[in-house]
N, C-alpha and C positions, 0 to 999 in steps of 0.2 A: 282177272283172277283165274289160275291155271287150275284143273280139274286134277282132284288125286285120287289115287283108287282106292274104293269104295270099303271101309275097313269097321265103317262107325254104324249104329244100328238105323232102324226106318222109323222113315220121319213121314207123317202125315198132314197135311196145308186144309183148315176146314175155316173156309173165307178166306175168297180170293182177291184181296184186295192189294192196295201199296203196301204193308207190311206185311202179308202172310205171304207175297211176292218176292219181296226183297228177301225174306228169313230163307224161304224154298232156296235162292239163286245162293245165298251165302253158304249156308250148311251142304248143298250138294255141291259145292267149289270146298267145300270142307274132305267131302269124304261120304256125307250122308246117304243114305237111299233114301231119295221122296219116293215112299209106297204108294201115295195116295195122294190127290186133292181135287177136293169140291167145295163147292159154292152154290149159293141163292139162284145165280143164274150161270149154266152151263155155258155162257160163252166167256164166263170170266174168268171159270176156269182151267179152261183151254190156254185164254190168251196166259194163265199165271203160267201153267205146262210149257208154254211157249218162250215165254220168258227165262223160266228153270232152266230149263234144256233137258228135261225127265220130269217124270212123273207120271203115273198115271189117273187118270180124270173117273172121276166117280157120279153115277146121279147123287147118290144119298152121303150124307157125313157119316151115315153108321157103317158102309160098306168101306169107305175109307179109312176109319180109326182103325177099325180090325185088321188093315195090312200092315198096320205099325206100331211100333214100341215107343215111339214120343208123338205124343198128340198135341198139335198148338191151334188153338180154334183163334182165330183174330177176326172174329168177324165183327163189326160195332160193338160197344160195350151191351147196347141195352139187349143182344141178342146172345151174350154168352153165354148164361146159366140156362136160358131156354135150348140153346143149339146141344150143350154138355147132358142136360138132361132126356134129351128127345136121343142120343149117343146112349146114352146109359139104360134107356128103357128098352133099347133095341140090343142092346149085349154089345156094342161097339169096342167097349173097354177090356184088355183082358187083365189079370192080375199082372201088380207090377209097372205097370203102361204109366209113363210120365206124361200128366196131362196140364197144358201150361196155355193159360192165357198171357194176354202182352197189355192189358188195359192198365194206366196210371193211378185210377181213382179205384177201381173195385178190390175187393180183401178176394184170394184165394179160395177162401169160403164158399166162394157162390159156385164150385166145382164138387160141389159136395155129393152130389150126384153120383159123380166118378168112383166116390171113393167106396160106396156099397160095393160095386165090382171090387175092390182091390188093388184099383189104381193110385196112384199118388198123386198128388195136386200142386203146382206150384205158378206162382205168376211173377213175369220178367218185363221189366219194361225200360227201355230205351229212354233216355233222357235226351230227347230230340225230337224234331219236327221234321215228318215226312211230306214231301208232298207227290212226289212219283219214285215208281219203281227204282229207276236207277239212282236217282240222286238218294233212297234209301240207300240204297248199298253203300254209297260212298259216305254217308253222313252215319252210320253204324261203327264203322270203322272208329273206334278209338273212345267212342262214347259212354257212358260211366252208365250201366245197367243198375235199376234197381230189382232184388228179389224178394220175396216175401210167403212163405207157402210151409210147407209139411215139410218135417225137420231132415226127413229122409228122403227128399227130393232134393232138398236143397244143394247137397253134393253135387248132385246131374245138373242143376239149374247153373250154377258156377262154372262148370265146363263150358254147357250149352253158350252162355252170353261171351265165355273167351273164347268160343270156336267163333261166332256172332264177328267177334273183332272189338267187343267188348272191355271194358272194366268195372267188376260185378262188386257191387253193395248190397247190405244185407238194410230190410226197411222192417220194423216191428209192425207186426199189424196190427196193433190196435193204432195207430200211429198214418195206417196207409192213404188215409184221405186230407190228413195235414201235408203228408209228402207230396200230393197230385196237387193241393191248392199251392204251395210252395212252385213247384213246375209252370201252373197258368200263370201266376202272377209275373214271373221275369219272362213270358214269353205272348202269352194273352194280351197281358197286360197292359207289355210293352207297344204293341201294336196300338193297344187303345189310345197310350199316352203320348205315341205318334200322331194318332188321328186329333188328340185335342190340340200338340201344336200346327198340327194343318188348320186347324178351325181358328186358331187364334189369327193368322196368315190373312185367312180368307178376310177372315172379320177386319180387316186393314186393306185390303182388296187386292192382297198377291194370290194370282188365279194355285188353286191347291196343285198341278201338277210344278207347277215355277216350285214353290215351296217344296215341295218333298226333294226334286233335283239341289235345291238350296242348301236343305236343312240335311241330307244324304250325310255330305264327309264331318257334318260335324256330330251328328248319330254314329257311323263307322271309328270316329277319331274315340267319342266318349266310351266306346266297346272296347276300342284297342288300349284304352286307359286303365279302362277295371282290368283286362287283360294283365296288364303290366302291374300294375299298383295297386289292386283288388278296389273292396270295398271297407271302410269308407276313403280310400286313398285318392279315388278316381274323381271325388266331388270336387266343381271347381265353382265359380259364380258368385253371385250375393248370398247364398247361402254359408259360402265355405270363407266367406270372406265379413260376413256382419253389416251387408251395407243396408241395413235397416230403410233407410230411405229411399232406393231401389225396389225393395220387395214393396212398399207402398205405395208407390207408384202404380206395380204392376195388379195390387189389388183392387186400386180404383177403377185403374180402365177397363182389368175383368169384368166386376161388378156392372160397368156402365156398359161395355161391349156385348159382353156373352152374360149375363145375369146366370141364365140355364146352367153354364158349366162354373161358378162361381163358388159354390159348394166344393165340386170335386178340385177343383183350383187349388183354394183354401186346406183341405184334408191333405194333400199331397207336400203343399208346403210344410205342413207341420210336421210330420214325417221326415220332410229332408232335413228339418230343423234339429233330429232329432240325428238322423247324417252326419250332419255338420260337427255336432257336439262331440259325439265320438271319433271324429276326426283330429279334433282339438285343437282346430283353427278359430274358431267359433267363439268368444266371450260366453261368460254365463250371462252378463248382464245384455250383452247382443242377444242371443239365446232368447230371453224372456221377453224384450220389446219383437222380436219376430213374432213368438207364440200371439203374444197382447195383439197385436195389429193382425195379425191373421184371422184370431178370434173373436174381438169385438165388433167387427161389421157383419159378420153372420149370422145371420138369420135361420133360425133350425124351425122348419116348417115340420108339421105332423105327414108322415111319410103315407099315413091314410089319408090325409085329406080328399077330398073328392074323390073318393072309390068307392062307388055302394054297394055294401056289403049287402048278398042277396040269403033269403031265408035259407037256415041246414038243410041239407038234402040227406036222403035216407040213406046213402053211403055213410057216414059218418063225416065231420070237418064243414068247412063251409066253401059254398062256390063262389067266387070272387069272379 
């Protein structure tokens, strides 16, 4: 990414991690001046400095906000409204100053801090998974931002995610924690529902690294399908096909094999069932001998069972 000169305002990095790394490298390959960044621990953010190719390194986040006109604090979630408020008690904020977290699950809200100074609050979050610096950069590139924040940021925020390499969407906030479970579930999720076909593998004695080499192109092939044909287009199997006799099969040997993941076995089929239908490959009367046999050998245990519940404690609620 070639560097252009410098035309756009100063940008401030407070937490220095893969994301507030990659946004630094992007925005100043944009045009930006990173005035500032800091971090928890001053060697991270050096190494961020280092990475940018500019910026200069601060002990404190209040020293740093104050050299700039867009503030993006990305440090953990659970440390944003503390970091933003501990910035605002020290005058960090000047009026004006777009102050933007990048968290998926929290509301814009918890910058509220900022906004006594005069600042504007707004939150932008990347519909992707980073796991280092540079493959941030490159996995930003083209990715569908969501925003949600103060109606007169939102302008700057829309800029901000297509300077980013972005394509920005607008998310209601009352709405923003549906949005971030909507994002775990196709990417969490999917990992989890990886790991149960490794466990079903295993439980038949294919050692789980054989298995995931295995089960790889047809995970890639099923991506490249929704790709192509979305959803529910991409469903293929006994589900998308009705072979009733098939799926009970697979519910006995569950039950007999993995009993533990038997439940979530069961829950997930019925769900696809529900796939399938809107596919419209699916009979209605397939349809309901799936649901039937999915449902009938379940077993719904009380989710308390053997937990003892210990006497209220003078906080309020109970300790489990």
């Amino acid at each position: 990414m070639k560097a252009i000169k410098s035309n756009k305002k100063r940008v401030a990095i407070i937490g220095a991690g893969v994301v507030g790394s990659a946004v630094g490298y992007i925005l100043r390959n944009k045009g930006y001046k990173i005035a500032g960044i800091a971090s928890r621990r001053p060697e991270s953010a050096k190494r961020a400095a280092a990475f940018i190719g500019n910026g200069t390194v601060f002990k404190d986040p209040v020293s740093a906000a104050k050299a700039a006109d867009i503030v993006f604090i990305t440090t953990p979630d659970k440390a944003i409204e503390d970091v933003c408020n501990k910035i605002a008690d020290g005058g960090g904020f000047k009026r004006n100053t777009i102050v933007v977290h990048m968290s998926g699950a929290l509301p814009s809200t918890i910058l509220s801090s900022a906004k006594t100074s005069g600042a504007k609050t707004v939150s932008i979050h990347p519909l992707q998974s980073f796991a280092d610096p540079k493959e941030a950069v490159f996995r930003m590139q083209g990715a569908f931002i969501g925003i949600e924040g103060d109606k007169d940021a939102v302008t700057d925020a829309k800029k901000i995610a297509r300077d980013l390499g972005g394509k920005e969407f607008l998310i209601p906030l009352k709405n923003k924690a549906m949005y971030h479970a909507g994002a775990v579930v196709v990417s969490n999720y999917l990992v989890a529902i990886i790991d149960l076909g490794l466990k079903i593998y295993e439980a038949v004695g294919i050692p789980k690294e054989t298995a995931l080499q295995a089960l790889l192109p047809l995970i890639k092939g099923t991506i490249s399908n929704i790709e192509k044909l979305g959803v529910p287009g991409a469903l293929t199997g006994p589900f998308a096909r009705g072979d009733v006799s098939v799926v009970e099969m697979h519910i006995d040997e569950m039950r007999k094999s993995l009993p533990q993941m038997f439940r979530l076995f069961t829950e997930l089929g019925r769900h696809t069932v529900r796939v399938g239908s809107e596919k419209g490959t699916l009979s209605k009367d397939d349809a309901e001998r799936l649901i039937n046999a999915l449902t009938r050998k379940v077993v719904f245990l009380n989710p308390l069972q053997n937990i003892k519940v210990r006497p209220r404690t003078s906080r309020g609620g109970y300790g489990l």
